[in-house]
C-alpha positions in Angstrom: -14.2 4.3 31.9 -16.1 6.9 29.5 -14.7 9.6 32.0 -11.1 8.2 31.7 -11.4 8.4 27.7 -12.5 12.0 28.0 -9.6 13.3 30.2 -7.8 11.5 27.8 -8.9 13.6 24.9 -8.7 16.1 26.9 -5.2 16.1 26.9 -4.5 15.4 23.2 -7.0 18.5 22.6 -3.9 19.7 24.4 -1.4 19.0 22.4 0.2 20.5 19.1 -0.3 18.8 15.4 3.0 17.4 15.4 2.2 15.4 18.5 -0.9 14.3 18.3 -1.5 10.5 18.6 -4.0 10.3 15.4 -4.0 6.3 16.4 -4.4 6.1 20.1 -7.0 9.1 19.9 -9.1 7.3 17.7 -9.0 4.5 20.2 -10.1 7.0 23.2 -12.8 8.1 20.8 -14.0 4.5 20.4 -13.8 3.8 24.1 -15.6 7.1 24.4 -18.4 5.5 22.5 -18.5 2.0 24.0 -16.2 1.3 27.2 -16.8 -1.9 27.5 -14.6 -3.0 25.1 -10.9 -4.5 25.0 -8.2 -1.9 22.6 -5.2 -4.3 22.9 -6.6 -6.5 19.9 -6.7 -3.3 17.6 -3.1 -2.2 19.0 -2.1 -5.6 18.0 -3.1 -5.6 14.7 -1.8 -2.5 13.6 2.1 -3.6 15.2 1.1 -6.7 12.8 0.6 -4.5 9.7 3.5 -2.8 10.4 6.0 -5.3 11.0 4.8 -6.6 7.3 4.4 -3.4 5.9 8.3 -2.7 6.8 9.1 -6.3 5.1 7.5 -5.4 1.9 9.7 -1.9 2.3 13.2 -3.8 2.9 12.7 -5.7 0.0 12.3 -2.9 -2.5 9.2 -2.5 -3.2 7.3 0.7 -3.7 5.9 2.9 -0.8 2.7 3.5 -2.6 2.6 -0.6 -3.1 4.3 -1.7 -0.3 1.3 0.4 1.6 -1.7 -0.5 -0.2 -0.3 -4.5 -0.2 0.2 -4.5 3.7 -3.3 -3.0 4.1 -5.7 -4.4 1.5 -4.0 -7.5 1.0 -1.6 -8.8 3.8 -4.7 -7.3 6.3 -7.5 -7.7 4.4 -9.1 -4.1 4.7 -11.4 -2.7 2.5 -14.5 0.0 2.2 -17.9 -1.5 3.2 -19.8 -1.5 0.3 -22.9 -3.2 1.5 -23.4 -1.3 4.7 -21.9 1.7 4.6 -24.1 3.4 6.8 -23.2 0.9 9.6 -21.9 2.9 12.9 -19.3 0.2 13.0 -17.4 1.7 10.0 -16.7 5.0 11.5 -15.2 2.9 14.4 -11.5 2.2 15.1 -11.8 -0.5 17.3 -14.7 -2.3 15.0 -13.2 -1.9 12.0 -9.9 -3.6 12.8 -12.1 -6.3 14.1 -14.4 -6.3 11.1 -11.7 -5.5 8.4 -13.8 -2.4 6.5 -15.0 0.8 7.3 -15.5 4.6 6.2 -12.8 6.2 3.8 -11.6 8.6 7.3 -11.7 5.5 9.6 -9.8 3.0 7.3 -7.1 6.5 6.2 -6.6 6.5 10.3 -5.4 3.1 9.9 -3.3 3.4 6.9 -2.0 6.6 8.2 -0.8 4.8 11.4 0.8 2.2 10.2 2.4 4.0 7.8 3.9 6.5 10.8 5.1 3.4 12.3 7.4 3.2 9.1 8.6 6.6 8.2 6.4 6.8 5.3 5.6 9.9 4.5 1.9 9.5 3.9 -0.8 12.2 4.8 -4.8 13.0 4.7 -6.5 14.6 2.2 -9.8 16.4 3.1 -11.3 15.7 -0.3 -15.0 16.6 -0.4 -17.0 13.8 -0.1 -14.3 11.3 -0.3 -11.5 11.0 2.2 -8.1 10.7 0.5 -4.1 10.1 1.2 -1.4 11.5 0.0 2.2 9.6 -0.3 5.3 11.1 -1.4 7.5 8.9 -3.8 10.0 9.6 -5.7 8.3 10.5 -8.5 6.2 12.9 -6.7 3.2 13.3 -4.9 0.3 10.2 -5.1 -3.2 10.4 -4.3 -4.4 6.8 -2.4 -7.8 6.0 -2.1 -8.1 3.7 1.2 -11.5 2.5 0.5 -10.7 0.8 -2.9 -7.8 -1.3 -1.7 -5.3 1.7 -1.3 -5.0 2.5 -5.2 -3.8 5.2 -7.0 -6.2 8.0 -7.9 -4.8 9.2 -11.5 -5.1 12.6 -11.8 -8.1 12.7 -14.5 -9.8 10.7 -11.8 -9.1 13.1 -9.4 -10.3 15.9 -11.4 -13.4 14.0 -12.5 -14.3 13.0 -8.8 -13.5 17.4 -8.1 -16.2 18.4 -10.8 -18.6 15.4 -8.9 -18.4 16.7 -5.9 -19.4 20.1 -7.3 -16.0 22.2 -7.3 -15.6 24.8 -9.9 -13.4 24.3 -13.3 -10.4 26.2 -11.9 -10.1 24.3 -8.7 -10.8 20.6 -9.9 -8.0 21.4 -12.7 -5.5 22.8 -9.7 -4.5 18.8 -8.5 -1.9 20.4 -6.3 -4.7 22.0 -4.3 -6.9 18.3 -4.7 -3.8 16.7 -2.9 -3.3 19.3 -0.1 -2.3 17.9 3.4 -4.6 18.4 6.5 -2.9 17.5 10.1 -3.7 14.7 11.8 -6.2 16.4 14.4 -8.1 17.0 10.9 -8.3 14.0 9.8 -9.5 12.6 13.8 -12.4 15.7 13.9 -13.4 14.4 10.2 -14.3 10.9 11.4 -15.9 12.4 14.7 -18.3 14.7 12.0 -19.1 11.9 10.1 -20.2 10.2 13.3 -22.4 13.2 14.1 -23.9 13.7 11.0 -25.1 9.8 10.4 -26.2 9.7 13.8 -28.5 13.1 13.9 -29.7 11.7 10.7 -31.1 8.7 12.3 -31.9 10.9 15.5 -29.9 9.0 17.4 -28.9 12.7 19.5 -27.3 10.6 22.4 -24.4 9.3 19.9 -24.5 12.2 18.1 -23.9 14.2 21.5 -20.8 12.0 22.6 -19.6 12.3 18.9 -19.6 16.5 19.3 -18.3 16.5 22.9 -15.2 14.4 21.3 -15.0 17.3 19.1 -15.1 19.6 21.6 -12.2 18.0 23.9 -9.7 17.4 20.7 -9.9 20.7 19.4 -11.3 22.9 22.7 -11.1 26.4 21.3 -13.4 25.8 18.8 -16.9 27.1 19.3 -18.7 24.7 16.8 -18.5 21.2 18.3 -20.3 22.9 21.6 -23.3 24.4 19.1 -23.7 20.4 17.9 -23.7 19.5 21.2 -26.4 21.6 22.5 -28.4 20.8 19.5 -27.9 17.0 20.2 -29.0 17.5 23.8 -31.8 19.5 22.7 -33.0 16.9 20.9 -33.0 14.7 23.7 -34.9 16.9 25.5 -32.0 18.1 27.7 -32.7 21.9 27.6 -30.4 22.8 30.6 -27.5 20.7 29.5 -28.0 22.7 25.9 -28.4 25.8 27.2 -24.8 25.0 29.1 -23.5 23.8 26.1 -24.8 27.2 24.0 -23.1 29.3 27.1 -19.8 27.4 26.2 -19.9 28.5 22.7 -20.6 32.0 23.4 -17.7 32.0 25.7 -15.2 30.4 23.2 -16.3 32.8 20.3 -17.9 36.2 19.7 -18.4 35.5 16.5 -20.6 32.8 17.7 -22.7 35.2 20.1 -26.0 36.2 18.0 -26.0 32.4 16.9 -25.4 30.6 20.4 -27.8 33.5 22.1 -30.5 33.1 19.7 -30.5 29.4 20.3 -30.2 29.8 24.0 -33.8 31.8 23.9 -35.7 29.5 21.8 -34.4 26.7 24.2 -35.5 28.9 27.6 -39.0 29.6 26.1 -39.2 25.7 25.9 -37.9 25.5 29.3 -40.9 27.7 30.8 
């Protein structure tokens, strides 16, 4: 089953942005991580959400509200507060189940059902904060998916900018704060934050399968392959990092010194 979800995002690595199944990738990613596990109830859930989210739409009420209602109210989702280091919050499949998550994980959801709609709703790669952006008619808004889908104002947006340590003249520029990523983005976000919580707690076999995802959705980039050889290394798999450093090198040039200094240290250990 693990190897089925990895051909899987094998082939959305394939694809181009406009294709790519943000929802149903998530899902591989989750099956990726635990395969043991049943995605119809998720899949279920987010046709629910839509079929009220479009009901909310028909009778006039506001994209941004209409949204936010659907999500945080009709479906009960909401940022997790008291645990948010949990790995279940970075998880698609868990957090439909549980009803909270991550800021990326819960934007996946809103993004999807919003897709399902026509709404024209987006991520933001805010630093530190995942964001959305939906177009109205009065312009662009900035929703925050871990506090109930509100509105960010634009002084909050600023203020949150300067927090997260961006100069003057970019946390004043909110067109720049509200800028679109594609969906890949916003999938290879949530797979980082996996990563990074997971090396943190040294837990290098989740944070391995968390970079190899990386590494199938977006396969010419060098990077994920450099986290997965560290990840490996750290389980004590030297030869399996020193494959992973060769596939670096061989993606990227740029990534040569880097991958072939690595790849020493790691044969001197393996002597």
């Amino acid at each position: 089953m693990r190897n089925q979800a990895e051909q899987t995002l094998r082939t959305m690595g394939g694809l181009p942005d406009s294709e790519f199944p943000l929802f149903e990738a998530a899902i591989a990613c989750a099956l990726h991580e635990d395969p043991a596990r049943d995605p119809q109830p998720a899949r279920a859930h987010a046709v629910e959400a839509a079929a009220r989210l479009k009901a909310r739409l028909d009778r006039d009420e506001s994209p941004e509200e209409a949204l936010a209602e659907t999500m945080a109210g009709d479906m009960h989702l909401a940022g997790d507060l008291i645990t948010y280091d949990h790995p279940d919050n970075a998880d698609i499949l868990a957090v439909w189940e549980r009803r909270k998550g991550l800021p990326v994980a819960l934007g996946v959801l809103y993004l999807d059902v919003a897709r399902r709609c026509g709404l024209n709703v987006q991520g933001v790669d805010f630093p530190g904060h995942f964001l959305l952006r939906i177009e109205t008619l009065e312009g662009p808004l900035a929703l925050d998916p871990f506090s109930e889908g509100r509105v960010v104002l634009p002084s909050e947006l600023s203020r949150r900018a300067y927090m997260a340590g961006l100069t003057p003249d970019v946390a004043e520029r909110l067109e720049m704060l509200k800028a679109p990523v594609g969906e890949p983005a916003v999938q290879m976000r949530l797979q980082n934050n996996i990563f990074a919580r997971a090396s943190q707690a040294k837990d290098y076999a989740r944070a391995e399968r968390s970079a190899l995802r990386r590494a199938l959705l977006d396969p010419r980039d060098h990077h994920p392959w450099l986290d997965v050889a560290a990840a490996r290394e750290g389980q004590g798999a030297l030869a399996g990092a020193l494959e992973a450093l060769g596939r670096a090198q061989e993606l990227d040039g740029g990534a040569a010194i880097a991958a072939r200094a690595a790849r020493e240290r790691v044969r001197l250990r393996l002597n």
